[in-house]
C-alpha positions in Angstrom: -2.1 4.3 -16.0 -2.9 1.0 -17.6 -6.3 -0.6 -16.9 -6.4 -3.9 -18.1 -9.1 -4.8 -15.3 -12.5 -4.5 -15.0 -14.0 -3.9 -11.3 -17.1 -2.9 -12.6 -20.5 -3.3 -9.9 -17.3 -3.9 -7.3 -17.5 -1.6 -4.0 -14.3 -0.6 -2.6 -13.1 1.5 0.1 -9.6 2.6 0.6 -8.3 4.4 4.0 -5.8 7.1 3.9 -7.4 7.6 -0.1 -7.2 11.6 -0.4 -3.5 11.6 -1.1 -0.2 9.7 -2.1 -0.7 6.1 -2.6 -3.8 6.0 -1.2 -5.4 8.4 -4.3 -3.6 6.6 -7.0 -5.5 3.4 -5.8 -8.7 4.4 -5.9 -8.4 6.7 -9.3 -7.0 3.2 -10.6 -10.0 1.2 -9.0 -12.0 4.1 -10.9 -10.8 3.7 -13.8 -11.7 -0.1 -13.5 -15.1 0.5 -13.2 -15.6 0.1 -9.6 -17.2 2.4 -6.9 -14.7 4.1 -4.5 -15.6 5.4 -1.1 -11.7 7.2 -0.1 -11.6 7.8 3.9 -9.3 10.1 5.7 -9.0 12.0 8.8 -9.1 15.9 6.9 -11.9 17.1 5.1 -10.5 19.2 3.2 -8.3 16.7 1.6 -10.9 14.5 1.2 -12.6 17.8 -0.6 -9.8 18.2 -2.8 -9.1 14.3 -3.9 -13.2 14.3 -5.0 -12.6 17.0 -7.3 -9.3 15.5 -8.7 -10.5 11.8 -8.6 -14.1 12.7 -10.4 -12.7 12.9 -13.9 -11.9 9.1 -13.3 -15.5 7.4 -12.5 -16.8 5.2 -15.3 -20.2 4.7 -15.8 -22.5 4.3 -12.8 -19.8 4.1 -10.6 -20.2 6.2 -7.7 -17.0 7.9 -5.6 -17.5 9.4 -2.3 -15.6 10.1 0.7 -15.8 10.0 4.5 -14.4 11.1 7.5 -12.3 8.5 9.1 -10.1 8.5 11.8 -8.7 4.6 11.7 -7.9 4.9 15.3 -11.2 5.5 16.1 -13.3 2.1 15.9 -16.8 3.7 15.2 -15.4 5.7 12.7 -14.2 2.7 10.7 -17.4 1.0 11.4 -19.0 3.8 9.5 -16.5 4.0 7.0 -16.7 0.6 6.2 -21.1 0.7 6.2 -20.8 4.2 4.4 -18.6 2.3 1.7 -21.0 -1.4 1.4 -23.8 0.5 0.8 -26.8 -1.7 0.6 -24.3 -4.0 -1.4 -21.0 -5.8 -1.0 -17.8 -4.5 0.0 -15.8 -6.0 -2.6 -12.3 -4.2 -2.2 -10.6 -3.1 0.8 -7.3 -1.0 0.2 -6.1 -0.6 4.2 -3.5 2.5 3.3 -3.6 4.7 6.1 0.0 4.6 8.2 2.4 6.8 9.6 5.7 7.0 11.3 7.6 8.6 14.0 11.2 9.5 14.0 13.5 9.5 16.9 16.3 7.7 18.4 15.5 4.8 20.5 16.9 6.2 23.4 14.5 9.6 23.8 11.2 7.5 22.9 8.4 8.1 25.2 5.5 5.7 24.8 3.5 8.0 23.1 6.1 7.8 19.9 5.8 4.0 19.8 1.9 3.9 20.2 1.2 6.4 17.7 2.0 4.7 14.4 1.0 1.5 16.0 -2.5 3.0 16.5 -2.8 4.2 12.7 -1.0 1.0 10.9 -1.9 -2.1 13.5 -4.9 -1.1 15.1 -6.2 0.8 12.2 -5.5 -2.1 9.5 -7.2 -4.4 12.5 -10.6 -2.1 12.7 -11.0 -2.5 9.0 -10.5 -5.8 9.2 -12.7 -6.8 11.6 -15.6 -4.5 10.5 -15.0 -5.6 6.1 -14.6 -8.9 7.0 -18.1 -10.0 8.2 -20.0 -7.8 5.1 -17.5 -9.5 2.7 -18.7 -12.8 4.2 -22.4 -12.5 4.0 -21.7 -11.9 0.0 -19.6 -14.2 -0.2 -15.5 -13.1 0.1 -13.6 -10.1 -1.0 -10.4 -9.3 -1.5 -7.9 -7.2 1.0 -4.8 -5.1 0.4 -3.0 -3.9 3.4 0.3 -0.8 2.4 3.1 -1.8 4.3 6.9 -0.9 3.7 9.6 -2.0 2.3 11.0 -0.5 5.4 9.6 -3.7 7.5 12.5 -5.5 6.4 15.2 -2.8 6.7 16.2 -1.2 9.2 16.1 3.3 9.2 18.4 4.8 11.5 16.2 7.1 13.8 12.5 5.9 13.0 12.2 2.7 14.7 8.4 2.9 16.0 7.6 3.0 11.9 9.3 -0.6 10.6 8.3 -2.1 14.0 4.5 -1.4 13.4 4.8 -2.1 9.7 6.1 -5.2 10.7 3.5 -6.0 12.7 0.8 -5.0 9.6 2.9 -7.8 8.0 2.2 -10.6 10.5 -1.7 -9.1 10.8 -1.5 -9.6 6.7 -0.8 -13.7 7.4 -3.1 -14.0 10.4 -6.0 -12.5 8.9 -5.1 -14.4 5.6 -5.1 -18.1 7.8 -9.2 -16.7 9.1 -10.2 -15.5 6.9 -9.4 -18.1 4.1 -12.5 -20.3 4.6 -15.2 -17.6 4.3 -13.3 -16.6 0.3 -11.8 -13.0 1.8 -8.1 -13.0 0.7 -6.1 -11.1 2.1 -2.5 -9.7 0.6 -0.5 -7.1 1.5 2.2 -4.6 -0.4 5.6 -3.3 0.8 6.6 0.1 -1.7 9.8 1.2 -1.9 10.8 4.9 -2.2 6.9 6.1 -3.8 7.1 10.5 -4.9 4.3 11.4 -2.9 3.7 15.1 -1.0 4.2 12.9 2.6 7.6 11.6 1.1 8.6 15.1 -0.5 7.8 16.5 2.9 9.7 14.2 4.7 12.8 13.6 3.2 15.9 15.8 2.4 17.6 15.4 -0.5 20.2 13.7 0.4 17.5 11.0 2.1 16.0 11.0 -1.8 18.9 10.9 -3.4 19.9 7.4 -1.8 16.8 5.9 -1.9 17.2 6.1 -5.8 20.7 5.2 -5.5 19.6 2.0 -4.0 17.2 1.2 -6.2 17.5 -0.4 -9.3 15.3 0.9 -11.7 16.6 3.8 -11.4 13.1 6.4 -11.0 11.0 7.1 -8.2 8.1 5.0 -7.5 4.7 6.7 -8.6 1.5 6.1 -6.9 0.4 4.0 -9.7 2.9 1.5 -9.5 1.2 0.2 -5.9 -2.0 0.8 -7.5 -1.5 -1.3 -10.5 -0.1 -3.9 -7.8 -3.3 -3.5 -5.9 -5.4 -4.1 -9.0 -3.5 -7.6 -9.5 -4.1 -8.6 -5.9 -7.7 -7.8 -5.9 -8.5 -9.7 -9.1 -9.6 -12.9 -10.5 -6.0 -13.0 -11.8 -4.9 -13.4 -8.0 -7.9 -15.7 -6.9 -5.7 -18.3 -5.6 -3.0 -15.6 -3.6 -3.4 -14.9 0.2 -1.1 -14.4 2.7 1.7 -12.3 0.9 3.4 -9.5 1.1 4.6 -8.5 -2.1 7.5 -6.2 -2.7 6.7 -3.2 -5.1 9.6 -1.2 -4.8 12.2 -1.3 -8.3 14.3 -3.4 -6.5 15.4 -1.5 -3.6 14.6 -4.3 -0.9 16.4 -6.7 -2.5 19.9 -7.4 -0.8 22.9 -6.4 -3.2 25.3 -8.9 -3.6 29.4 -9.1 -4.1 30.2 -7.4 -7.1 32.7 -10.4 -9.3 32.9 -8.5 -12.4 37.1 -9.2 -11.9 36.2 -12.5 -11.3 33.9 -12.4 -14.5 36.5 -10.4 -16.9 39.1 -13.6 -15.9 36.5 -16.7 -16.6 34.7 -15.1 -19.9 37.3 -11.9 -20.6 36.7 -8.4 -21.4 34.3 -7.7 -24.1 31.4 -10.4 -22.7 31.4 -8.4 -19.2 31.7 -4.7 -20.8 29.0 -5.6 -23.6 26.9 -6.8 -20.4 27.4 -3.4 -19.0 26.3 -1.4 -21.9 29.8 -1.9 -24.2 31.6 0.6 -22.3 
C-alpha cells in the first residue's frame, strides 16, 4: 500500500473500521503515522482487526477500538471522546453503512429506516459529536463512504442508494458549516470494492458484471478508498470540501455510443485497430 503521507501526532477514528473498507483505512492511516481508534458494533471483529491491524502502528502511534453502535447517539459520543483522547480529533473516516434489498412494492418501513439509521443518522452523530472537538483545535478533516450506487440505480435495493444519497447531500451541508471553523468535509463513492460484505452479498453473476462494467478491469481493494482517504484528509487537499469523489475504475461513469465504424471511415483501419491493441 503506498504511503507517501505522513499523519504522524494526528488522531483518527474510523466507524465501521474492523473490516472491508473500513480496516484498509485505518491500516493506511497506520501506516502514516497516525493514531487509530476503529469502532464497530461486534467485538469480536473489533478483536480480530486489533490483532491484524497491530503490525501496522508506527512509532508512538496508539490503535484501539470501541464498541459503537452509530445508531446509537451515546455510543458515538463515546466513540468519538474515546478516539480525541485528551487531544484533537484530527481524522474522521464515517464508513459504517448498510443496505436492504427488496422490491419497492413489499417494503415495510422498517426496510427503509434501517440503512437510513446506519448511513444518515449515523454519519450525522459523528458529525455533530467530531465537529465541536475538531473546532476547539482548530479544524479537521472528514471522509464520509458513500456509493457509487447513489447515482445508479440497483434493481431490488432501493432503501441503500436512497440513503447513500442522502449521505451525499449531508457531505455538502456539513461542508457549507462547517467551512468557517477549518473542518472539511469530503466524501467517497467506491465502486465494486472485494470485501467479505461484498463476497457475501453478491452472486457471481452480480460480480461478474460489476467488473464487466468497470473499466479497469480488477476489483476494487480496500486500499484503493484508503489511499483516496489519505488524499482527502491531507494538506495536499487543504483547499477541497464539499465533494464527493468517485473511486470506483470507472464503473460510474456513463458509457457512451461506440463510433469505431464511424472512426475506421474518417482515419481508416490500422489508426482504430492499433488504438485497440493492433488486433
Amino acid at each position: 500500500m503506498s504511503t507517501t503521507h505522513d499523519f504522524t501526532g494526528k488522531r483518527a477514528l474510523v466507524t465501521g473500521g474492523a473490516t472491508g473498507i473500513g480496516k484498509g483505512c485505518a491500516q493506511f492511516l497506520l501506516l502514516t503515522g497516525a493514531s487509530a481508534t476503529i469502532a464497530g458494533p461486534d467485538q469480536a471483529a473489533l478483536d480480530t482487526a486489533l490483532a491484524e491491524l497491530a503490525p501496522a502502528r508506527k512509532g508512538d502511534a496508539t490503535l484501539e477500538a470501541v464498541l459503537c453502535d452509530v445508531t446509537d447517539e451515546e455510543q458515538v459520543r463515546q466513540a468519538v471522546t474515546a478516539a480525541a483522547g485528551a487531544n484533537n480529533l484530527d481524522i474522521l473516516v464515517c464508513n459504517a453503512g448498510t443496505g436492504y434489498p427488496a422490491p419497492i412494492l413489499s417494503l415495510e418501513a422498517e426496510g427503509w429506516l434501517i440503512p437510513f439509521r446506519v448511513n444518515v443518522m449515523g454519519t450525522a452523530f459523528c458529525l455533530k459529536h467530531a465537529a465541536p472537538i475538531m473546532r476547539t483545535h482548530g479544524g479537521g478533516a472528514v471522509v464520509a463512504i458513500s456509493t457509487i450506487e447513489a447515482l445508479r440505480a440497483p434493481l431490488f435495493m432501493a432503501p441503500y442508494p436512497v440513503s447513500k444519497a442522502g449521505v451525499d447531500a449531508l457531505v455538502r451541508c456539513a461542508a457549507r458549516e462547517f467551512a468557517p471553523f477549518n473542518i472539511r468535509v469530503n466524501g467517497i463513492r467506491p465502486g465494486y470494492i472485494d470485501t467479505e460484505s461484498a463476497r457475501a452479498a453478491f452472486s457471481k453473476e452480480m460480480t461478474q458484471s460489476c467488473l464487466d462494467a468497470t473499466w479497469i478491469k480488477r476489483p476494487g481493494q480496500p486500499k484503493d478508498i484508503a489511499q483516496a482517504v489519505g488524499y482527502l484528509v491531507s494538506d495536499h487537499a487543504d483547499w477541497v470540501t464539499g465533494e464527493l469523489l468517485n473511486v470506483d475504475g470507472g464503473f460510474g461513469v456513463h458509457d457512451g455510443e461506440n463510433f469505431e465504424y464511424t472512426a475506421r471511415m474518417v482515419v481508416g483501419d490500422e489508426a482504430v485497430n492499433n488504438a485497440k491493441g493492433g488486433e
